[in-house]
ZAZADO-206690 format. One record per residue (C-alpha): residue number from 1; residue in one letter; x negated, y negated, z negated. Coordinates in nm, 3 decimals, always signed. Layout:
residues N
<k->NUM r->a px->X py->Y pz->Z>
...
This chain:
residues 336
<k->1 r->x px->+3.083 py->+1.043 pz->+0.192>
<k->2 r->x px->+2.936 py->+1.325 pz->+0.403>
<k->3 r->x px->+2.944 py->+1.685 pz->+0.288>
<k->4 r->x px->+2.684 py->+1.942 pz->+0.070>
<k->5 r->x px->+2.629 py->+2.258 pz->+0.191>
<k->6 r->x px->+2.855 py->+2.436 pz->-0.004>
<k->7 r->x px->+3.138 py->+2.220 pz->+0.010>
<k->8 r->x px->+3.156 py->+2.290 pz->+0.390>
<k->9 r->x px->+3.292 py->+2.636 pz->+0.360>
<k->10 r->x px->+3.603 py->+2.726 pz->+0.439>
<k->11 r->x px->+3.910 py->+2.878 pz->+0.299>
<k->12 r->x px->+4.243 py->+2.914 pz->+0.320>
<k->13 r->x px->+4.559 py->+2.688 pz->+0.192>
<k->14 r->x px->+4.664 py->+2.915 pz->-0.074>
<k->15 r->x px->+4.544 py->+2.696 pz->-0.378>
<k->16 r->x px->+4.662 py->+2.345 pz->-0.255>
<k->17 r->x px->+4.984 py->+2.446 pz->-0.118>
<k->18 r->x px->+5.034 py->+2.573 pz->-0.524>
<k->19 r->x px->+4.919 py->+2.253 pz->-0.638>
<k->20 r->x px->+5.168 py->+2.062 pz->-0.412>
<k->21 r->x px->+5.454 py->+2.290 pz->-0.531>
<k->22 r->x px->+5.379 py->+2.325 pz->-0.940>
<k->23 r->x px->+5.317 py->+1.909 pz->-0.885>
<k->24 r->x px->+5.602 py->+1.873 pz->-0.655>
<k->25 r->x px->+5.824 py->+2.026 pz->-0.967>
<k->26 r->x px->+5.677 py->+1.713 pz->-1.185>
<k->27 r->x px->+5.831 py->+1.454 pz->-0.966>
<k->28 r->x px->+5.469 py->+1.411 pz->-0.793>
<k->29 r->x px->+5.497 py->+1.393 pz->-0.413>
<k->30 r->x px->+5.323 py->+1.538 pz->-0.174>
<k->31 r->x px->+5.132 py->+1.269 pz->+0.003>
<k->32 r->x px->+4.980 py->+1.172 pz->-0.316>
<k->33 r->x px->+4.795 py->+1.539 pz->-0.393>
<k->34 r->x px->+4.681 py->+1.528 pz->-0.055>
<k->35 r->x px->+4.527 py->+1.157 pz->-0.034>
<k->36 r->x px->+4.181 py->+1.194 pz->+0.088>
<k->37 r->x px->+4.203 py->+1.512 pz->+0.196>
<k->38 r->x px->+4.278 py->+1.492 pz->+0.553>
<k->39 r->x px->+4.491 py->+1.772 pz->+0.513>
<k->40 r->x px->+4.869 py->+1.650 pz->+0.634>
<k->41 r->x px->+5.162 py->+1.757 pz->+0.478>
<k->42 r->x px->+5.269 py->+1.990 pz->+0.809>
<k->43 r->x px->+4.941 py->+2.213 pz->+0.737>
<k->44 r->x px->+5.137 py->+2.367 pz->+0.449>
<k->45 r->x px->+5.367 py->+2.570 pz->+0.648>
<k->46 r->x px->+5.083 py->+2.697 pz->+0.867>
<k->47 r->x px->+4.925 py->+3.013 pz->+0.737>
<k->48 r->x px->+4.663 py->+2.964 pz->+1.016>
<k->49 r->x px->+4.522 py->+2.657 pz->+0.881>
<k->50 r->x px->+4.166 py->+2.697 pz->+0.740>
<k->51 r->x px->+4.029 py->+2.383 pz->+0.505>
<k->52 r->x px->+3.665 py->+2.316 pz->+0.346>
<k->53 r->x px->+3.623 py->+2.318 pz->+0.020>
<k->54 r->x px->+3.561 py->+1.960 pz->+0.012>
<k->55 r->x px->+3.920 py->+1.908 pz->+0.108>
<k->56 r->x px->+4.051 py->+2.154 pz->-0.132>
<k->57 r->x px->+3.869 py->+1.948 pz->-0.431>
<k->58 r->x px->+3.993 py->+1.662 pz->-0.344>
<k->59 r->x px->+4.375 py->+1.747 pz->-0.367>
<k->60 r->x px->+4.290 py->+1.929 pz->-0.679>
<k->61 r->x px->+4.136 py->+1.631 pz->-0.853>
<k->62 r->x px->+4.413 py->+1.446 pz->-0.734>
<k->63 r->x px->+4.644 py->+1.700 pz->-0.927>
<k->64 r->x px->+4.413 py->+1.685 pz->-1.222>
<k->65 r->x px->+4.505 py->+1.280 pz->-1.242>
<k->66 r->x px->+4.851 py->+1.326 pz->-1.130>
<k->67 r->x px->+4.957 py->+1.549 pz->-1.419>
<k->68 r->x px->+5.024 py->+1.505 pz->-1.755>
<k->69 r->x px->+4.874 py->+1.885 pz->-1.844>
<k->70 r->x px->+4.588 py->+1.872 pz->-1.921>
<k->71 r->x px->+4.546 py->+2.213 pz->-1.944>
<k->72 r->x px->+4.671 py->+2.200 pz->-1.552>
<k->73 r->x px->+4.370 py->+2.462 pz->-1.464>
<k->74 r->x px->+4.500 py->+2.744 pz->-1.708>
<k->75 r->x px->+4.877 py->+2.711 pz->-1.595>
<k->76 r->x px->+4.806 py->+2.685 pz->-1.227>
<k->77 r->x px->+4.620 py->+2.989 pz->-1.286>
<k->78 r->x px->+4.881 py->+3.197 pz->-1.460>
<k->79 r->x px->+5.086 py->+3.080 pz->-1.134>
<k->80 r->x px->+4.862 py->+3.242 pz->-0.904>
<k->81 r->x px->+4.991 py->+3.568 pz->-0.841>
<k->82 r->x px->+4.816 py->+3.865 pz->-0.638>
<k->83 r->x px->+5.045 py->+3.812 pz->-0.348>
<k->84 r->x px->+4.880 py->+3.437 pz->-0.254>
<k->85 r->x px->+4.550 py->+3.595 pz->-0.123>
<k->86 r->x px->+4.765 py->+3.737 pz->+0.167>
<k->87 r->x px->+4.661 py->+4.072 pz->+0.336>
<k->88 r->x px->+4.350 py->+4.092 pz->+0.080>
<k->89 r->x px->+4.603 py->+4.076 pz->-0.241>
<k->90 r->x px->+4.805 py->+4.352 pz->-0.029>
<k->91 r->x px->+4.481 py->+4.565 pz->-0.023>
<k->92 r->x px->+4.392 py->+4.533 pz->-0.391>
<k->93 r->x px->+4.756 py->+4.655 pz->-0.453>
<k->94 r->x px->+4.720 py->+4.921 pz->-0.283>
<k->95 r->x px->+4.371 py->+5.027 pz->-0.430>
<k->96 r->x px->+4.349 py->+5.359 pz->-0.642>
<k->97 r->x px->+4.196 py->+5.167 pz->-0.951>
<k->98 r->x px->+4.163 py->+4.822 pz->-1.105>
<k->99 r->x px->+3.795 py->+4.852 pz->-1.056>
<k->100 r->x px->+3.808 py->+4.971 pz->-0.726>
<k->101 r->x px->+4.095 py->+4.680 pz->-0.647>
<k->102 r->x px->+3.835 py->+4.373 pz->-0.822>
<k->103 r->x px->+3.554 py->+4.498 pz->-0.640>
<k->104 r->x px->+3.735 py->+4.489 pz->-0.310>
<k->105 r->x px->+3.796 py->+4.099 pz->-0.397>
<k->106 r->x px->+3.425 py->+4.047 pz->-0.482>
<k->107 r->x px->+3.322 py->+4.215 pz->-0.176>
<k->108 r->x px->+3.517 py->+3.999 pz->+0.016>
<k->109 r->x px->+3.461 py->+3.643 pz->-0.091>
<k->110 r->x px->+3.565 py->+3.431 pz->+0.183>
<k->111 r->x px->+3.896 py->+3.552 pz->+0.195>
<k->112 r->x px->+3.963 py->+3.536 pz->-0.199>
<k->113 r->x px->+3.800 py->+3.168 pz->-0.223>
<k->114 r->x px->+3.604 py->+3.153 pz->-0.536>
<k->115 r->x px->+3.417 py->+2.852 pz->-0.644>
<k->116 r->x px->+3.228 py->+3.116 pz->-0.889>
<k->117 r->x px->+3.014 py->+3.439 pz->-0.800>
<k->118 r->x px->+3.250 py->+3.713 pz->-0.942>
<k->119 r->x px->+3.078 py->+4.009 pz->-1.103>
<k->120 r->x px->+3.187 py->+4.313 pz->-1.301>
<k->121 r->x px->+2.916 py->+4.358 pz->-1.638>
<k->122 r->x px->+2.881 py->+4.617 pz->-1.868>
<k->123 r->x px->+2.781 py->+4.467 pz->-2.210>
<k->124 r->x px->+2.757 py->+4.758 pz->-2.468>
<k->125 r->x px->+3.110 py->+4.862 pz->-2.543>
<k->126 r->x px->+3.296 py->+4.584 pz->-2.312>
<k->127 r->x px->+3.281 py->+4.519 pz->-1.937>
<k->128 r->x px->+3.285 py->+4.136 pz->-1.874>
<k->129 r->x px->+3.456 py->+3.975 pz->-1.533>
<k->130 r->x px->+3.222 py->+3.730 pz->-1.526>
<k->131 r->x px->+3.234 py->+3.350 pz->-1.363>
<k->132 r->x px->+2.887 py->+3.193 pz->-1.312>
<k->133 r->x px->+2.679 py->+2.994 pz->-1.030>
<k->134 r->x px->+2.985 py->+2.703 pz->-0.977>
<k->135 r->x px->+2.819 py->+2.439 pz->-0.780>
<k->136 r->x px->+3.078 py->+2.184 pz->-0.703>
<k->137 r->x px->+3.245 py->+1.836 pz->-0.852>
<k->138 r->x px->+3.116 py->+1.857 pz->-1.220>
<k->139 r->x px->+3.390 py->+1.626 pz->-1.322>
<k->140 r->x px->+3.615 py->+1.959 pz->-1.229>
<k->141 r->x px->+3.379 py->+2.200 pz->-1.382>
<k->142 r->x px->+3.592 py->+2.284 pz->-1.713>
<k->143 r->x px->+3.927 py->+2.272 pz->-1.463>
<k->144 r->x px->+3.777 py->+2.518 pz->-1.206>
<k->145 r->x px->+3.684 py->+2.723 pz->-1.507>
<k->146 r->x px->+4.031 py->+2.778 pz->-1.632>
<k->147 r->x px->+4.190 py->+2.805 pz->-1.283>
<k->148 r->x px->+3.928 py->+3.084 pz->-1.173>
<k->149 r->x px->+3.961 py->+3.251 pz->-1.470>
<k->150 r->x px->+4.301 py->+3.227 pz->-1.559>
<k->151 r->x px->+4.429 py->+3.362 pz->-1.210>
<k->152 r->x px->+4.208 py->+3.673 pz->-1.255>
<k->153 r->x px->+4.379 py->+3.790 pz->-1.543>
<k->154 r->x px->+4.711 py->+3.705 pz->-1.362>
<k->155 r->x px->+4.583 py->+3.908 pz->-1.076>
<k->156 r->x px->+4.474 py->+4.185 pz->-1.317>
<k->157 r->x px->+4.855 py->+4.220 pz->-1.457>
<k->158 r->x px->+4.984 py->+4.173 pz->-1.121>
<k->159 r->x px->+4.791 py->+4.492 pz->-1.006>
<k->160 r->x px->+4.873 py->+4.661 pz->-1.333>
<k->161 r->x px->+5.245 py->+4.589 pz->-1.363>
<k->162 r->x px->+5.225 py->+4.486 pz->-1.716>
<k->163 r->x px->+5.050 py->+4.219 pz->-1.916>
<k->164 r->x px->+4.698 py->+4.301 pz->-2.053>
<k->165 r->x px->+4.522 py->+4.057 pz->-2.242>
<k->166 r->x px->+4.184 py->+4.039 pz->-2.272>
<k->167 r->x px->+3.998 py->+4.146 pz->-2.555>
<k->168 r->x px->+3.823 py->+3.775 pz->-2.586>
<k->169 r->x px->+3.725 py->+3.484 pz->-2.357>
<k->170 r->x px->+3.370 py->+3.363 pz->-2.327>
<k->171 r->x px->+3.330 py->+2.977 pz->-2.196>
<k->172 r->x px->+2.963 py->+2.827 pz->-2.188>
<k->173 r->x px->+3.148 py->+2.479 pz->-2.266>
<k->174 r->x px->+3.227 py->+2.308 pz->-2.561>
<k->175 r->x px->+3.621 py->+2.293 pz->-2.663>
<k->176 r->x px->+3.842 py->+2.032 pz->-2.419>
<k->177 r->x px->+4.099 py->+1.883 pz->-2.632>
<k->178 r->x px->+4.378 py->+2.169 pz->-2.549>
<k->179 r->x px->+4.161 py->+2.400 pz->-2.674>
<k->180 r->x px->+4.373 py->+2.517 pz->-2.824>
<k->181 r->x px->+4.625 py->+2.573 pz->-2.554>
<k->182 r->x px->+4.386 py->+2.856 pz->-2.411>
<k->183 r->x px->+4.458 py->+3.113 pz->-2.712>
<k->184 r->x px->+4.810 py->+3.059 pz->-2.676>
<k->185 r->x px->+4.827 py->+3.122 pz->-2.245>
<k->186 r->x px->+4.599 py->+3.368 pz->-2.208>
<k->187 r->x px->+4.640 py->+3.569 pz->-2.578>
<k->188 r->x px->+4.290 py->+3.658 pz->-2.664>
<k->189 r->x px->+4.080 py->+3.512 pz->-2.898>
<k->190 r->x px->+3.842 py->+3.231 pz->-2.741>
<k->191 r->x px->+3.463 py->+3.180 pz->-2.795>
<k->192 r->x px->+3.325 py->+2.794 pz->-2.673>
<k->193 r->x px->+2.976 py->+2.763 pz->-2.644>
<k->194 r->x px->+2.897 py->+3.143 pz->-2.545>
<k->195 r->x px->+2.662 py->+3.095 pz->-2.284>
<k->196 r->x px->+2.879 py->+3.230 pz->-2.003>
<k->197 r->x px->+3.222 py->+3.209 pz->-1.870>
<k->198 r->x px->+3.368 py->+3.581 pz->-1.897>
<k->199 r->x px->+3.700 py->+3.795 pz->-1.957>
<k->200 r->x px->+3.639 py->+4.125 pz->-2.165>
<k->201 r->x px->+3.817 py->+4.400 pz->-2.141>
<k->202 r->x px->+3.805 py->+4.763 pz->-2.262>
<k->203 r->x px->+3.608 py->+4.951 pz->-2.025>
<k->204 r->x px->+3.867 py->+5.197 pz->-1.950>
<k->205 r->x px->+4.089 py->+4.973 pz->-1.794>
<k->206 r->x px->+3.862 py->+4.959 pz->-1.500>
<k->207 r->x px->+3.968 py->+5.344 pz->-1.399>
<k->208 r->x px->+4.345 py->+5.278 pz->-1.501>
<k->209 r->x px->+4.514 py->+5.381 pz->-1.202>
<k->210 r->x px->+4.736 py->+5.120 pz->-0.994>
<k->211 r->x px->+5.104 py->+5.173 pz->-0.953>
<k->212 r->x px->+5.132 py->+5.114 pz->-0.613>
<k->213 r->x px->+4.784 py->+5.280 pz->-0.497>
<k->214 r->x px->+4.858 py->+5.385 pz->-0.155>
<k->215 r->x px->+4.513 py->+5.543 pz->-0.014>
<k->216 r->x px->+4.622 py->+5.511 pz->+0.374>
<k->217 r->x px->+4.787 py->+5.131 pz->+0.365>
<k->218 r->x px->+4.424 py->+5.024 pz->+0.154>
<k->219 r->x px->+4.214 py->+5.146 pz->+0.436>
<k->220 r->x px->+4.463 py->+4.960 pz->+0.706>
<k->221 r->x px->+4.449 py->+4.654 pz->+0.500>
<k->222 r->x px->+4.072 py->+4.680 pz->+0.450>
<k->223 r->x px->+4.016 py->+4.716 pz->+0.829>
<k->224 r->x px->+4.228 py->+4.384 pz->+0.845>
<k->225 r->x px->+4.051 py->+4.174 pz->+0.600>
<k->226 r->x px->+3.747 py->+4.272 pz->+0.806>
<k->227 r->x px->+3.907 py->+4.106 pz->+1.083>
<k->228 r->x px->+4.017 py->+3.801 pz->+0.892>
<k->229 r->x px->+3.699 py->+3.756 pz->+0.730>
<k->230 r->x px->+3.490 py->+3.766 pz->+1.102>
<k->231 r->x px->+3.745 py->+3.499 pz->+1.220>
<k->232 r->x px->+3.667 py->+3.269 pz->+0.907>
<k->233 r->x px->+3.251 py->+3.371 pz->+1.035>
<k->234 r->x px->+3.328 py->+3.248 pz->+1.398>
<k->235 r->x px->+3.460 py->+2.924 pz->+1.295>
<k->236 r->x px->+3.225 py->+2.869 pz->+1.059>
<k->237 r->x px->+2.917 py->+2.999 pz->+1.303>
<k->238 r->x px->+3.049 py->+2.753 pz->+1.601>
<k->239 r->x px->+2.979 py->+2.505 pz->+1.283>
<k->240 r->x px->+2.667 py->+2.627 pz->+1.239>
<k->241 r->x px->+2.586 py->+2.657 pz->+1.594>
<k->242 r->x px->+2.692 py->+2.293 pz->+1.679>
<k->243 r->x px->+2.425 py->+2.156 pz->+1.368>
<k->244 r->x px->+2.163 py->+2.361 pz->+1.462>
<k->245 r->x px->+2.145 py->+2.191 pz->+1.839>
<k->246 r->x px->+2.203 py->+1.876 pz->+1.677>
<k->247 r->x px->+1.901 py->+1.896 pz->+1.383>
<k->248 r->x px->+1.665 py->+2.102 pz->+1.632>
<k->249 r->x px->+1.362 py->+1.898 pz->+1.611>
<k->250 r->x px->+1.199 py->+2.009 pz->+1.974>
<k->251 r->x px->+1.509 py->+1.937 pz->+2.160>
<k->252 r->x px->+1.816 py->+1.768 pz->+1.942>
<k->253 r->x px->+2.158 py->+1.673 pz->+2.123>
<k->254 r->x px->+2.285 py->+1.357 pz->+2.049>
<k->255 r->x px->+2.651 py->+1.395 pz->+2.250>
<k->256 r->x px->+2.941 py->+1.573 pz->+2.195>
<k->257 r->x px->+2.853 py->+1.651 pz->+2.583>
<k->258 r->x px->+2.505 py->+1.759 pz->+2.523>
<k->259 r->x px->+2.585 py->+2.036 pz->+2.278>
<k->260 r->x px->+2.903 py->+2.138 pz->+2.499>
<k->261 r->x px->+2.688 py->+2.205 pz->+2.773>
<k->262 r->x px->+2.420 py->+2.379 pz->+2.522>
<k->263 r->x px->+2.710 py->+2.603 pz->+2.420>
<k->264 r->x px->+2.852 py->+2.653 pz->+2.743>
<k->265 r->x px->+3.160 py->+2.483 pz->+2.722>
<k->266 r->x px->+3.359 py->+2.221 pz->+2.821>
<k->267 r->x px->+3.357 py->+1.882 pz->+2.550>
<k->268 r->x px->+3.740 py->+1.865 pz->+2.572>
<k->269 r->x px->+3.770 py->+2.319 pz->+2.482>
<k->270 r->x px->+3.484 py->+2.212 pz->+2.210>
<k->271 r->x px->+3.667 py->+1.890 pz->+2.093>
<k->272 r->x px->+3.963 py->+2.076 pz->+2.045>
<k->273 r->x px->+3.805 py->+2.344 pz->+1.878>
<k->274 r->x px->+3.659 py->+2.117 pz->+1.633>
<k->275 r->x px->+3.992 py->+1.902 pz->+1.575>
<k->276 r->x px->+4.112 py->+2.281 pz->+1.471>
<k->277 r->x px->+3.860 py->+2.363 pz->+1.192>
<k->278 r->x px->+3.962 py->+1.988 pz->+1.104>
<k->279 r->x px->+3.632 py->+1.831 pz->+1.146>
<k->280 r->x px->+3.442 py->+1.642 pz->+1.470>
<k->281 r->x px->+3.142 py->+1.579 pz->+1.641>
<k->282 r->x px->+3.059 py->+1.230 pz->+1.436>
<k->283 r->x px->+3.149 py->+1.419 pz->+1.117>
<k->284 r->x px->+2.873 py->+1.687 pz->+1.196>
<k->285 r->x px->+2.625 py->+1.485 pz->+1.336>
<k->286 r->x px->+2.662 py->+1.272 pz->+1.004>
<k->287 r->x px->+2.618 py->+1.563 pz->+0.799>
<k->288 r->x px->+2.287 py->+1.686 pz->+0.994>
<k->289 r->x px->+2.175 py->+1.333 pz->+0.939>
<k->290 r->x px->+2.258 py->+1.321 pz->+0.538>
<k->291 r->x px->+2.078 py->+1.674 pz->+0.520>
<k->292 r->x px->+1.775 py->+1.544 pz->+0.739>
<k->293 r->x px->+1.767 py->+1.146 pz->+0.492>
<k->294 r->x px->+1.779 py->+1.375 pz->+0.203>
<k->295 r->x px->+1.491 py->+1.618 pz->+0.287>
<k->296 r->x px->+1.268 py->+1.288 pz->+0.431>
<k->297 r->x px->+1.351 py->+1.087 pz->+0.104>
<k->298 r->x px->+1.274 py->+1.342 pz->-0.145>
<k->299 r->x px->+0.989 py->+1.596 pz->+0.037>
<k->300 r->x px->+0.785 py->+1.317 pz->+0.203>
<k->301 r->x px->+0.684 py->+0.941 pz->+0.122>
<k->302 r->x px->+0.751 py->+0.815 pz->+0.456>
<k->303 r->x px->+0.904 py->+0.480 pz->+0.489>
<k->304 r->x px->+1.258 py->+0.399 pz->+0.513>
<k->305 r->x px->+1.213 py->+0.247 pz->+0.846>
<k->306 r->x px->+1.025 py->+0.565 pz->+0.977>
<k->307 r->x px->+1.276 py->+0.754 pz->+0.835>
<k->308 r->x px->+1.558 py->+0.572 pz->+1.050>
<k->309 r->x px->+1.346 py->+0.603 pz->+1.357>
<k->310 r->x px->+1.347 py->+1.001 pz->+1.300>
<k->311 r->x px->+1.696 py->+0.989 pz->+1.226>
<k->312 r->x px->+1.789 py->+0.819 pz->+1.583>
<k->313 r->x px->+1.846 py->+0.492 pz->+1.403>
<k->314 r->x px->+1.736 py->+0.193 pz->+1.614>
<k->315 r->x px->+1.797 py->-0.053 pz->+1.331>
<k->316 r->x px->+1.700 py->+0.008 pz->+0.945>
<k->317 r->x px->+1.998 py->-0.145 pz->+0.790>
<k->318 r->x px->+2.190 py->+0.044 pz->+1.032>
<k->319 r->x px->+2.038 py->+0.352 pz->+0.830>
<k->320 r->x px->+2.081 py->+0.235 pz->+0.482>
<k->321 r->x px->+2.520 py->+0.136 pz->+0.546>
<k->322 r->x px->+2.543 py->+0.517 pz->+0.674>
<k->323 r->x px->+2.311 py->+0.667 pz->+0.393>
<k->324 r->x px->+2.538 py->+0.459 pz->+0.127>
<k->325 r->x px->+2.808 py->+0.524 pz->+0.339>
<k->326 r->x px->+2.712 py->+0.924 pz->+0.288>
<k->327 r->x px->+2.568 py->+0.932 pz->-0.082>
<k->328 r->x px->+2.734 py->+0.621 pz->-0.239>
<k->329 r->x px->+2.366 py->+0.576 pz->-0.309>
<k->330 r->x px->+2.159 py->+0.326 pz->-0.092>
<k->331 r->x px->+1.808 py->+0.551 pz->+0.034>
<k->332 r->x px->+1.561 py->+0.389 pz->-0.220>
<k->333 r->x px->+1.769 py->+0.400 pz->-0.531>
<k->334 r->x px->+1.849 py->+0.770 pz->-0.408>
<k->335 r->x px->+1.478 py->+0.839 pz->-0.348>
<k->336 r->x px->+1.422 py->+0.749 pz->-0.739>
């Protein structure tokens, strides 16, 4: 199935290399969490390895079924200490206040690799870390929930040295069956239904000080998450670069050689670029052509067969196999 638009960005290992270890400890091996994933077990132990979040989903579903918690989102959470999110988590630490340290996160989104926009609200006499605009898997909605907002309040002690509860939790989802569970891990009261997914705290613990504030090594580490963060932009832009030749409608590239050329490089440098961002020139091309079937099949009333032409498709059925192929959908029952 080819790729959305948002499950195509990328982000580090950090969550499924915590999946494969908390899983591991069940008796649950490795290969299993990452079946489907395309991610091999020797990725683990490279820090350097960058994954979509397609790829992450996948090997946390696969936890989700592997596991007899399931409340697996909260305790993975409460696993997820400050120090996974690398030279950022370093930075935070080293921030003068909480609120400075969360707003250094928020600013910094690639690197910290929510599935949620992260904002800081105040809401008369609370502020509320707030969770909203999740766009992924909605089977792993009320999972994704609890691991996002589970691992912020683990981050939050982490950075505080002590551990602060939350004055209550806000969900804008009915009670799961361990609904109970979340009361008892993250010791605040819990309010399903709210509207919004949020942890509230007492204002003033925004300008509590950090322990290990250190104004010099925050600068350093900001100047490096800069870095960091314009290497994850390059990889994804040469991404970006590579559709946009292949969807331009004037002039589209249908070769790995074409677009080589079109970038100025050779198609063994840009194959092997690709094979390191862990994707290739059929996958992309198949993903222009699922975003091109979608926009034809829902924006115009052009024929399938017309559509197919467009689409460089000298057969029809040739079409439909890759649109079902992409969609699990054939084109007309998708264009319903």
């Amino acid at each position: 199935m080819s790729l959305l638009p948002q499950q195509r960005i990328l982000t580090t290992l950090h969550t499924v290399t915590l999946a494969t270890q908390v899983l591991g400890q069940q008796g649950v091996a490795v290969e299993r969490l990452l079946e489907g994933s395309d991610i091999a077990g020797s990725d683990l132990d490279n820090p350097a390895r960058l994954i979509c979040h397609a790829q992450e989903l996948q090997v946390l579903a696969n936890a989700l079924a592997c596991s007899h918690d399931s409340a697996l989102g909260l305790s993975l959470g409460q696993r997820m200490h400050v120090s996974a999110y690398g030279i950022l988590g370093y930075s935070m630490l080293a921030s003068r206040t909480l609120g400075d340290a969360l707003q250094l996160a928020f600013e910094h989104p690639a690197l910290f690799g929510s599935y949620f926009k992260l904002t800081l609200q105040q809401v008369d006499d609370e502020v509320r870390l707030s969770a909203s605009g999740y766009g992924y898997a909605p089977e792993l909605t009320v999972f994704n929930t609890e691991l996002c907002l589970s691992s912020l309040l683990t981050v939050i002690q982490d950075l505080l040295g002590e551990a602060v509860r939350p004055r209550r939790l806000l969900l804008n989802y009915r009670s799961p069956l361990h609904g109970a569970r979340y009361a008892e891990l993250l010791g605040c009261p819990v309010e399903f239904g709210a509207g919004s997914n949020a942890l509230c705290f007492n204002p003033a613990l925004l300008s509590r000080p950090l322990p290990l504030a250190d104004p010099v090594s925050c600068q350093h580490g900001l100047l490096q998450c800069l870095q960091l963060e314009a290497q994850f932009h390059r990889r994804q832009d040469l991404r970006e670069q590579i559709r946009q030749h292949l969807a331009n409608p004037s002039d589209p590239c249908t070769s790995l050689e074409q677009v080589a050329g079109r970038l100025h490089r050779s198609a063994r440098t840009l194959r092997r670029h690709l094979q390191e961002l862990n994707t290739s020139f059929q996958q992309l091309l198949d993903e222009v052509r699922f975003d091109q079937a979608r926009h034809l099949l829902m924006q115009t009333e052009l024929p399938i067969y017309l559509i197919a032409e467009q689409l460089g498709y000298s057969e029809t059925a040739s079409f439909r196999h890759a649109f079902q192929r992409w969609s699990g959908q054939t084109p007309s029952l998708y264009r319903r």
